[in-house]
C-alpha positions as CSV (number, residue, x, y, z in Angstrom):
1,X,-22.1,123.9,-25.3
2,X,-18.4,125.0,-26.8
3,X,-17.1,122.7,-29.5
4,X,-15.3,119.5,-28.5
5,X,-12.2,118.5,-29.5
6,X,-11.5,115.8,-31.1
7,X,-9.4,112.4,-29.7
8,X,-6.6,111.9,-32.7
9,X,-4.9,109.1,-31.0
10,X,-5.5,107.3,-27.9
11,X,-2.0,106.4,-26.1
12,X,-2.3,104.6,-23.5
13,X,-5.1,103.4,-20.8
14,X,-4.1,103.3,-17.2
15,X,-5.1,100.6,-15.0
16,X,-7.6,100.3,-12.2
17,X,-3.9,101.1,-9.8
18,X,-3.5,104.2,-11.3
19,X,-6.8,105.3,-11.4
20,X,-10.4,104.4,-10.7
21,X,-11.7,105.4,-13.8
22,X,-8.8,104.0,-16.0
23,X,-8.4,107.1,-17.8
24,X,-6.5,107.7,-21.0
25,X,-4.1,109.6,-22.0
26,X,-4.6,110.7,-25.4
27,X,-3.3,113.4,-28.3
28,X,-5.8,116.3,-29.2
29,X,-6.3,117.3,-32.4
30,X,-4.9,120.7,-32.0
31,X,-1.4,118.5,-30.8
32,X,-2.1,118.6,-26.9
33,X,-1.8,115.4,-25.3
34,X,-4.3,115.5,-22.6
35,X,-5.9,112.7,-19.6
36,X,-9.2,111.9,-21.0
37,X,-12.3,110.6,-18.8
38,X,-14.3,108.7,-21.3
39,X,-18.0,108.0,-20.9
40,X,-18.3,104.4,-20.5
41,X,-15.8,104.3,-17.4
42,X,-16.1,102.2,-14.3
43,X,-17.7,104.8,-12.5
44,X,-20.3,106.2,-15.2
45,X,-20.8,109.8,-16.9
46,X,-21.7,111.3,-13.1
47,X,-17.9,111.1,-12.9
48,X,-17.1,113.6,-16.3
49,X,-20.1,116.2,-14.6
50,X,-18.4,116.0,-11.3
51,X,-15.0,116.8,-12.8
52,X,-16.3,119.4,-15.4
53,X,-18.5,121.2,-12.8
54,X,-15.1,121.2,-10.2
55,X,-12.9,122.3,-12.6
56,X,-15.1,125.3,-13.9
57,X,-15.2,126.3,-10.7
58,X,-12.0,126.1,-10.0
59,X,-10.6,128.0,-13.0
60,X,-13.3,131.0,-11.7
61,X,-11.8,131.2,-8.5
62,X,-8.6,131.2,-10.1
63,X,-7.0,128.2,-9.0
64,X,-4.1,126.2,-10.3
65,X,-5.6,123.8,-12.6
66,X,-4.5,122.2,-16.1
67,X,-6.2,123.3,-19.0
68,X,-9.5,121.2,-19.5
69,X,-12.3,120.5,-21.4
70,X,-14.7,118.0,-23.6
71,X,-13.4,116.2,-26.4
72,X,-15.0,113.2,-28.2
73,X,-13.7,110.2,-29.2
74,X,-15.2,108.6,-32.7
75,X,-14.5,105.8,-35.3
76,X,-11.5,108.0,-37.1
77,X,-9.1,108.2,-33.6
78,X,-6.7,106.1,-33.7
79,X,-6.9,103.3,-31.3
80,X,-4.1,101.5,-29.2
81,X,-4.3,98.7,-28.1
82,X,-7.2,99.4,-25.7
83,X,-8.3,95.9,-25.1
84,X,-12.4,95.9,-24.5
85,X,-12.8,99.1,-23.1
86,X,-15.2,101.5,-25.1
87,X,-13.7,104.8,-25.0
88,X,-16.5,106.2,-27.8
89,X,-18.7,108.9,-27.0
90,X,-17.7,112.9,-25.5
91,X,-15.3,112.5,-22.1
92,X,-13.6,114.9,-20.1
93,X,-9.9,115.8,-20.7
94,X,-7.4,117.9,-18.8
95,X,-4.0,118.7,-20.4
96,X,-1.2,116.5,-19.7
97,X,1.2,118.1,-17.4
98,X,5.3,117.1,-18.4
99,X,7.8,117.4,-15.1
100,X,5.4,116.7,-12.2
101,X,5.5,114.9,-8.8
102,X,3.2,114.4,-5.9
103,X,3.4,117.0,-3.5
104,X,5.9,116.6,-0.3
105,X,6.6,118.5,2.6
106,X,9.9,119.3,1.0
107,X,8.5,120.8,-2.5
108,X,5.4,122.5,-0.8
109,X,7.4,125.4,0.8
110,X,9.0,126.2,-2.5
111,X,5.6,126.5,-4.6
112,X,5.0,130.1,-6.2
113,X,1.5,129.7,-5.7
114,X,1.6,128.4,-2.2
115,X,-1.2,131.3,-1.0
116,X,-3.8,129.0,-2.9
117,X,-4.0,126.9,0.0
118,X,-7.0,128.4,1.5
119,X,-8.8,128.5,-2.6
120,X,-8.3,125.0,-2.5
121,X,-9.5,124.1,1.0
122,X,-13.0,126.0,0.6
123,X,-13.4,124.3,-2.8
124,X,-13.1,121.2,-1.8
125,X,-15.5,122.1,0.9
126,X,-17.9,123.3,-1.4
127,X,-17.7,120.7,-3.5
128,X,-18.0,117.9,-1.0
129,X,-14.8,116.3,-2.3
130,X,-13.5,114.1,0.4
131,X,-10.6,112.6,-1.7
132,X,-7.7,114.9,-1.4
133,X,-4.5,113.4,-1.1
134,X,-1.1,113.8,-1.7
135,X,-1.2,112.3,-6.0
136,X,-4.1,114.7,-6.4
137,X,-1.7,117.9,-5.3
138,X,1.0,117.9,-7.8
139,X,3.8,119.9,-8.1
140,X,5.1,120.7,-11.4
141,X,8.4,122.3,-12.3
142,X,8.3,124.9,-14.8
143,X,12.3,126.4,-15.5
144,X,13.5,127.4,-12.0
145,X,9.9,127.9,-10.9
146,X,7.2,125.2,-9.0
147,X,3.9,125.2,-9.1
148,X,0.5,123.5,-7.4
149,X,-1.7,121.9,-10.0
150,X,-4.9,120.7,-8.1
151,X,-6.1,118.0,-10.2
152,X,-9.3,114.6,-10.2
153,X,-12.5,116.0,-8.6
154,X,-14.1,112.4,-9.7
155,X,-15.0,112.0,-5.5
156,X,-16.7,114.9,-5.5
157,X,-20.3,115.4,-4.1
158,X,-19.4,112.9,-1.8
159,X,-19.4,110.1,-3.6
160,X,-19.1,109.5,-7.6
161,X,-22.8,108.2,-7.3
162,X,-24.4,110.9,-5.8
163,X,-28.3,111.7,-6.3
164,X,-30.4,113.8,-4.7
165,X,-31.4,111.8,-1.2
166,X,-27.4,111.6,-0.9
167,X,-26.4,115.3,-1.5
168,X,-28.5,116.6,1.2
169,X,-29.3,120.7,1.5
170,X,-27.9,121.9,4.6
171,X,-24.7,120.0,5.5
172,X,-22.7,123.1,5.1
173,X,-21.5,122.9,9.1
174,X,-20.5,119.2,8.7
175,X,-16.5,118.4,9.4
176,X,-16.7,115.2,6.9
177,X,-14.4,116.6,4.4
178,X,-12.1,118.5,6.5
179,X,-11.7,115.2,8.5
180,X,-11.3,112.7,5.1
181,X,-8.5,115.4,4.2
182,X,-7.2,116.6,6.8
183,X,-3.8,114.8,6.6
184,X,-3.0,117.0,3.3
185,X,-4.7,120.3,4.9
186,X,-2.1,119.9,7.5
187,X,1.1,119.2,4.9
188,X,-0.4,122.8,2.9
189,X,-1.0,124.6,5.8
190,X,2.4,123.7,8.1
191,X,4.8,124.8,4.9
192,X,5.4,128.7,5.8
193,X,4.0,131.5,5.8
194,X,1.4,130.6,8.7
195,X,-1.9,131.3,7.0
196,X,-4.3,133.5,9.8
197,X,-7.8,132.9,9.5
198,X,-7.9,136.3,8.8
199,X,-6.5,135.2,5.1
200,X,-9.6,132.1,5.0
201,X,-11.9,134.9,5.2
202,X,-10.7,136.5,2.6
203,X,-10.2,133.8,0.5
204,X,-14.3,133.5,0.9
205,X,-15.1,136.7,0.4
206,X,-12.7,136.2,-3.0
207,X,-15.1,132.7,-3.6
208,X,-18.2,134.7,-3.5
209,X,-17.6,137.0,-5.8
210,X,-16.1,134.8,-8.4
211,X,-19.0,132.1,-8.0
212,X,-22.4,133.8,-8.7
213,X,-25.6,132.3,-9.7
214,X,-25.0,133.9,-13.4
215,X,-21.7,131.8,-13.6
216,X,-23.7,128.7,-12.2
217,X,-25.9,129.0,-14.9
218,X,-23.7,128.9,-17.8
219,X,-21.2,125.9,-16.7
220,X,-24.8,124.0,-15.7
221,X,-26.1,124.9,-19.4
222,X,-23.1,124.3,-20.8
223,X,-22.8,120.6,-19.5
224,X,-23.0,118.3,-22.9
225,X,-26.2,116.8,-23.6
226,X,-25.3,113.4,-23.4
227,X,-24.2,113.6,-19.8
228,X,-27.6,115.7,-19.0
229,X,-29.8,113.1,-20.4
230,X,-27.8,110.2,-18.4
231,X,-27.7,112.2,-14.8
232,X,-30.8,113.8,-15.3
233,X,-32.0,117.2,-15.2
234,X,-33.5,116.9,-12.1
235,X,-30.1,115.6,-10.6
236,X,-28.3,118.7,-11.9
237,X,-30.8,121.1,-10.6
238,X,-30.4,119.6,-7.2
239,X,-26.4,119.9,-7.3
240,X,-26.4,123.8,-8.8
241,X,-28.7,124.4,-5.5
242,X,-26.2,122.6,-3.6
243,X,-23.4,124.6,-4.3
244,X,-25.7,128.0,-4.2
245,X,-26.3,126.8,-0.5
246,X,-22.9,126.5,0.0
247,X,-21.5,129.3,-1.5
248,X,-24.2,131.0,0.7
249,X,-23.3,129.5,3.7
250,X,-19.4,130.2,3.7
251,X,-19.1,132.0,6.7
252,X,-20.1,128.4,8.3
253,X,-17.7,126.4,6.5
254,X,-15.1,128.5,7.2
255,X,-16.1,128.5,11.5
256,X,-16.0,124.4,11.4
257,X,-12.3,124.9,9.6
258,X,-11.1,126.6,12.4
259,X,-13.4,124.8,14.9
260,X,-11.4,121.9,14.0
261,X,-8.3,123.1,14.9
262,X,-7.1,123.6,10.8
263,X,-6.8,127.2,10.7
């Protein structure tokens, strides 16, 4: 596993409102401040693999996400006032974005990177995350330029809780997380140019490539111990064969897309 960073200072916690896991947001110790996912959150470690594993594969298929990583928080950060909440042990941390806004059908059209759509579409697919919505898409504005950041994969898998009776082999056909999403499909896919489903396939063929079973192996091995030992091994075995299958099986994910009328 790379080196973590280190927490230097802990900020601020946000509440329950502005997130389920009541993330932080912290300063590095290389002088980033950063969004940090800390182990004992409301919704367990499962939550730091899910994002870790998303955002890894993410950053292969070369989509628009902050900067990210593991950083551990000791008894030599410096604490706000945090209340009771135990922020000790390794979390998950993405870099802190300045000059950002959920996404609108009036910023969309004017994103550089607007031919992500599709990327980000198939990975949510692949990565069962049925909780896309419009403060998950963020736009940020960088000098005259905008930009889509996809960010919090903590949903993904289907649930935060996922094991291996609920992740089930073989559900690579299903229309669930086209259907939970579909209301921020359609706001990416209406801004212009008209994406073909000529351009999904591609995008696929882009997916497989990026994502092979060498790749899976290294972010799986390179998941911190601590979170290994508390999902268990067998758990994480059963979610790298998951995405193998669907990764396999994206000629069928892309069919129910356009079965359902998104592209």
């Amino acid at each position: 596993m790379p080196n973590h960073f280190h927490v230097q200072k802990i900020e601020k916690i946000y509440s329950s409102d502005e997130g389920c896991t009541r993330p932080a947001q912290v300063i590095l110790d290389n002088g980033n401040r950063a969004i940090l996912k800390y182990p004992h959150n409301q919704q367990g470690i499962i939550v730091l693999v899910n994002e870790y594993v998303s955002y890894e594969l993410a950053t292969a298929i070369e989509l628009s996400v902050p900067n990210f990583g593991t950083a551990v928080v000791d008894d030599q950060t410096i604490l706000c006032d945090v209340g009771n909440v135990n922020l000790l042990g390794v979390g998950f941390y993405s870099q802190y974005i300045a000059n950002v806004v959920p996404i609108s059908s009036r910023t969309v059209k004017r994103a550089s990177n607007l031919d992500e759509r599709c990327r980000l579409i198939l990975l949510d697919a692949i990565v069962k995350n049925s909780d896309r919505h419009t403060s998950n898409v963020l736009i940020g504005f960088e000098k005259s330029d905008l930009k889509l950041y996809s960010i919090d994969f903590s949903h993904a898998f289907g649930d935060p809780h996922w094991n291996c009776n609920s992740l089930v082999l073989g559900d690579f056909a299903s229309p669930y997380v086209w259907r939970e999403n579909v209301d921020l499909y359609q706001l990416l896919l209406q801004a212009p140019p008209m994406i073909l489903f000529e351009q999904l396939v591609r995008e696929k063929e882009h997916i497989q490539a990026c994502i092979t079973d060498a790749l899976l192996d290294k972010i799986f091995d390179e998941i911190p111990g601590e979170w290994r030992q508390e999902v268990g091994v067998g758990h994480l075995d059963h979610l790298k064969k998951y995405i193998q299958s669907k990764i396999v099986h994206l000629d069928e994910i892309c069919a129910t897309i356009h079965n359902e009328g998104g592209i």
